[in-house]
C-alpha positions as CSV (number, residue, x, y, z in Angstrom):
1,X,-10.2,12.4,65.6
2,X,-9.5,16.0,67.1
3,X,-7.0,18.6,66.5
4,X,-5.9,21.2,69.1
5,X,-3.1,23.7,69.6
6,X,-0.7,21.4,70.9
7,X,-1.2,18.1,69.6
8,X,-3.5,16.5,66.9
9,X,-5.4,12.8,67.8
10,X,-6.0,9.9,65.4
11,X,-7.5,6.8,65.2
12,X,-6.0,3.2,64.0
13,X,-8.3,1.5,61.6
14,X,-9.5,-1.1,63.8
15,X,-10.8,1.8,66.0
16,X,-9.0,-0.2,69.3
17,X,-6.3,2.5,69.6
18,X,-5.6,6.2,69.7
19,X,-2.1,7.9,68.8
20,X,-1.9,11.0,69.5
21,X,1.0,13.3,68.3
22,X,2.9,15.8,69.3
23,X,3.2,19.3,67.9
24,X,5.8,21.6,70.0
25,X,8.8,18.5,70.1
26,X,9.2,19.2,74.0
27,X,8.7,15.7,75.0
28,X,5.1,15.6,75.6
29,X,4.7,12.7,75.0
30,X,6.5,11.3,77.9
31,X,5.3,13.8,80.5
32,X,1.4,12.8,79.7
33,X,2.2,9.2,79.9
34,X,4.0,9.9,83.4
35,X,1.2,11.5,85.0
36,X,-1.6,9.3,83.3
37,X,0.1,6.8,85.3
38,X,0.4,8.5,88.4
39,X,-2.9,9.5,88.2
40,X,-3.5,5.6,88.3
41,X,-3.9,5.4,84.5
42,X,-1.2,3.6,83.2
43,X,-3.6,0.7,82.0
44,X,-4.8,3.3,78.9
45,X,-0.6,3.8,78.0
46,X,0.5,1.5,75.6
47,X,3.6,3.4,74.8
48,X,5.5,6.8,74.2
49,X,7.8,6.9,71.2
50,X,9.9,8.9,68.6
51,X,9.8,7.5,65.0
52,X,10.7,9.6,61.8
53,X,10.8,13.4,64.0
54,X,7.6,12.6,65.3
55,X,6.5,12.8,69.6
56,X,3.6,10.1,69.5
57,X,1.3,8.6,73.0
58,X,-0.3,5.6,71.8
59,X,-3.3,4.9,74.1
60,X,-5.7,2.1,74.4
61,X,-9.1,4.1,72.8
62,X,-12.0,4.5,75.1
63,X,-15.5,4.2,74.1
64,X,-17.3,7.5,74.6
65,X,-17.3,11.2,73.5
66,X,-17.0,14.4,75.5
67,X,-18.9,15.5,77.8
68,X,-22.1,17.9,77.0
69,X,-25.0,19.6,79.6
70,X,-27.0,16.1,79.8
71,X,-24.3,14.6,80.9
72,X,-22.7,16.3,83.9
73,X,-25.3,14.8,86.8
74,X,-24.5,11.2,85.6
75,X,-20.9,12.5,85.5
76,X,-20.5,14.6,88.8
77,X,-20.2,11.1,91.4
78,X,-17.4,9.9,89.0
79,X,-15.7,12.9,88.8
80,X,-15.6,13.2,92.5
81,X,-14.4,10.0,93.1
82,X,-11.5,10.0,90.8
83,X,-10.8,13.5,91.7
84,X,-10.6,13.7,95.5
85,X,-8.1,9.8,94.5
86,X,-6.3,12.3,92.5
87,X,-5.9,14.7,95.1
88,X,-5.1,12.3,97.9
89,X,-1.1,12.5,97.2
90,X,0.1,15.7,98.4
91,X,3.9,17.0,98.0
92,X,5.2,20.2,99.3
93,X,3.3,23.8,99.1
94,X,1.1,25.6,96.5
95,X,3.6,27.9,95.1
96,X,2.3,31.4,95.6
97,X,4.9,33.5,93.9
98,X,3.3,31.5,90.6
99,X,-0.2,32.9,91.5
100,X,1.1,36.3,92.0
101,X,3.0,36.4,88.7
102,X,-0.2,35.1,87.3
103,X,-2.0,38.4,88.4
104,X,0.1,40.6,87.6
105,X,0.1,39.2,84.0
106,X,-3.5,39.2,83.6
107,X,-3.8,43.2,85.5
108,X,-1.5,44.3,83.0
109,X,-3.5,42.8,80.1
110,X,-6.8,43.2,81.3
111,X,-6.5,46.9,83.0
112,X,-8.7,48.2,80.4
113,X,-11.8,46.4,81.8
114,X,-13.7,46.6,84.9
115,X,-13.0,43.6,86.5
116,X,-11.5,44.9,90.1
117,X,-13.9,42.3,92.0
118,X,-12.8,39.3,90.6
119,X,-8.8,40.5,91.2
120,X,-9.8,41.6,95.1
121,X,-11.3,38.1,95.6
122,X,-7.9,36.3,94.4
123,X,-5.9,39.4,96.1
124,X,-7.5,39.7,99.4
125,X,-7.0,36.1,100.6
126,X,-3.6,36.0,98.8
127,X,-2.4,39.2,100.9
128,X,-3.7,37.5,104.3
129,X,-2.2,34.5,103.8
130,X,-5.4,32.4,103.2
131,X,-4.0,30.5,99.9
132,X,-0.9,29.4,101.8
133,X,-1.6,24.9,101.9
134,X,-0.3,21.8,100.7
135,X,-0.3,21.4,97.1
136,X,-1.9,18.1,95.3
137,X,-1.3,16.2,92.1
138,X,-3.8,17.6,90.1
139,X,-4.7,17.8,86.5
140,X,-5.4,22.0,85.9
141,X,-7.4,21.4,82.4
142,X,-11.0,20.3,83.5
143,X,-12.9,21.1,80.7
144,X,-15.8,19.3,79.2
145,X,-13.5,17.9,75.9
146,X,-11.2,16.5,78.3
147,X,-14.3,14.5,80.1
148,X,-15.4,11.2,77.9
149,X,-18.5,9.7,79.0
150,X,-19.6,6.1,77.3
151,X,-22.7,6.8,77.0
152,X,-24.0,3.3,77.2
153,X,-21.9,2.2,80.4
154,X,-22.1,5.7,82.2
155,X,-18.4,5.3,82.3
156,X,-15.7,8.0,82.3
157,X,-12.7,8.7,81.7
158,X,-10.7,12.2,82.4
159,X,-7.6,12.2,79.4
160,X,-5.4,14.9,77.8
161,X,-2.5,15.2,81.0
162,X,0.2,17.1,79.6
163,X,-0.6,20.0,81.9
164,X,-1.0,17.7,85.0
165,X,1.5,19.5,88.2
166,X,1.6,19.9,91.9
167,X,-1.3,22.6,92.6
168,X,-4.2,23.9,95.3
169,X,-6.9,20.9,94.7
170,X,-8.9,24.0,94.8
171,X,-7.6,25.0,91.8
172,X,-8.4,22.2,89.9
173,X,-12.4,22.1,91.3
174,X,-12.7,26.0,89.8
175,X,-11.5,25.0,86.7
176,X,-13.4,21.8,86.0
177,X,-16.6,24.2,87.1
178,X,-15.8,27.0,84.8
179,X,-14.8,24.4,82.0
180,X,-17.3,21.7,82.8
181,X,-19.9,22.2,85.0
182,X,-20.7,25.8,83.9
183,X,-22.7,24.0,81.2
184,X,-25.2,23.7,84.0
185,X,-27.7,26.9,84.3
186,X,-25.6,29.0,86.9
187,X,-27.2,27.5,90.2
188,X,-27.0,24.1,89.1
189,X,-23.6,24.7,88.2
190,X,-22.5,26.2,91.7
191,X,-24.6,23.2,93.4
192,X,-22.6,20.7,91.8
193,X,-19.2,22.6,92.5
194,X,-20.0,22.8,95.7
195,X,-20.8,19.6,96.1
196,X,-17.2,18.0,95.0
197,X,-15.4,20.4,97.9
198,X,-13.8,17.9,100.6
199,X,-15.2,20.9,103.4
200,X,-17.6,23.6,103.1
201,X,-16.3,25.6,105.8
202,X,-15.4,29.7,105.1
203,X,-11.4,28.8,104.6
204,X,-12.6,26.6,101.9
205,X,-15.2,28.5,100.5
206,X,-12.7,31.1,100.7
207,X,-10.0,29.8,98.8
208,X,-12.5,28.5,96.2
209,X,-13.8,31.0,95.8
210,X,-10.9,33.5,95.0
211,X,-9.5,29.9,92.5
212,X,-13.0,30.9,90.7
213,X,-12.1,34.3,90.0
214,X,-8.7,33.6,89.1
215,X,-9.7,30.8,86.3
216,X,-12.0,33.3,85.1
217,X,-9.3,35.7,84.4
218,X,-7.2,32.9,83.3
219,X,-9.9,32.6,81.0
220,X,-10.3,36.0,79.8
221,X,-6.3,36.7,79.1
222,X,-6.2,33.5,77.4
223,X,-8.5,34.5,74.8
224,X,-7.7,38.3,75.0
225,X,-3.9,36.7,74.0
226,X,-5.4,34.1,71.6
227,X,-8.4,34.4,70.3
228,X,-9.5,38.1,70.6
229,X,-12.2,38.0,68.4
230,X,-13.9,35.6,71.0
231,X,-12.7,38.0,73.8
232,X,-16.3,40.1,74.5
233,X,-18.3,37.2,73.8
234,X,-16.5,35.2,76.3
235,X,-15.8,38.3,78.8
236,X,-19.7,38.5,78.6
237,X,-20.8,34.5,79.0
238,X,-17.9,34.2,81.8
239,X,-18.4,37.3,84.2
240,X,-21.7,37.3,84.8
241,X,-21.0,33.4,85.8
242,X,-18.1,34.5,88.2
243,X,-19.9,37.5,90.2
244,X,-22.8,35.2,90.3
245,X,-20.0,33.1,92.6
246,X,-18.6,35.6,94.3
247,X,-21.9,37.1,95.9
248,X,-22.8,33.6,96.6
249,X,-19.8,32.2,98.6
250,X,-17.6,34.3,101.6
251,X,-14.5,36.3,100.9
């Protein structure tokens, strides 16, 4: 059914169930199962297992297909739902040595472009303290693969958990709008982010705002590492987006 860097996804022949298996052996397997069912989605697990060297997560199949541009408005009341359930169970801090390690990985990689507004709007805030909060179960890869819609119920279903940790809610609504709802024209798209914030008050917009530029350069040291012939296609699609943010909302 779908292949990616870490795992590949198939189908049984009665189309009722998904396996998906493993690629790095570093029990996978296990921790997406965990947090599915944290996340109150145990009902999808059927089971995690090792047969034959193999790391497999066999999953009741759902009905639907990724997200596209069509779908995000039908989407966004779903999404908020299950999101701001998600975020409801809190544990301990956000972990800010982790975002500072973060920048200075990507200003080492990236110093050869001028990107010194997105980096102030993560820095700034970060230096005064404004980041500092409780941190919330959270699933941190909101893109639009990772989004099935059936498109006959409307129903939907938000899979692929491995990277699932204790974050800044925040956090996770910057990347499901740079993943997901940046398929929207860039207004659209910054509506419907703004409309899945629990407060739009300037400590929120605030730290959203500086999560926004750090996906982003998530984003562009990710492929810069990865993919580098996708690097100034992506730097140009995902920049403009960002700025077009950062003038919009406080810092």
């Amino acid at each position: 059914m779908d292949s990616g860097m870490q795992s590949r996804v198939y189908a049984t022949a009665d189309g009722q169930t998904v396996v998906k298996v493993y690629r790095n052996h570093q029990g996978d397997h296990r921790t997406e199962a965990r947090n599915m069912r944290r996340a109150g989605l145990g009902a999808w697990v059927q089971d995690a297992t090792e047969a034959d060297g193999i790391e497999a997560l066999i999953l009741r199949r759902f009905p639907g297909r990724p997200l596209r541009a069509a779908d995000v408005p039908r989407a966004l009341p779903q999404l908020r739902d299950q999101l701001a359930g998600l975020h409801r169970e809190q544990a301990g801090h956000v972990d800010l040595r982790r975002v500072q390690e973060r920048l200075r990985r990507f200003r080492s990689a990236l110093a050869a472009y001028p990107l010194g507004d997105l980096f102030d709007a993560v820095e700034v805030p970060l230096e005064r303290g404004l980041l500092a909060g409780p941190a919330a179960f959270c699933h941190l890869d909101l893109w639009h693969d990772n989004i099935l819609m059936n498109p006959e119920s409307g129903e939907v279903l938000v899979i692929d958990w491995t990277k699932a940790a204790w974050d800044d809610p925040l956090r996770d609504l910057a990347l499901l709008k740079t993943g997901t709802l940046d398929l929207l024209p860039p207004d659209e798209s910054l509506q419907a982010a703004l409309s899945l914030l629990p407060d739009q008050d300037r400590a929120t917009l605030t730290r959203y705002r500086a999560y926004l530029a750090m996906t982003t350069l998530h984003d562009l040291y990710w492929f810069l590492m990865n993919e580098p012939y996708e690097f100034e296609g992506q730097r140009d699609a995902k920049v403009p987006r960002a700025r077009h943010v950062l003038a919009r909302l406080p810092g």
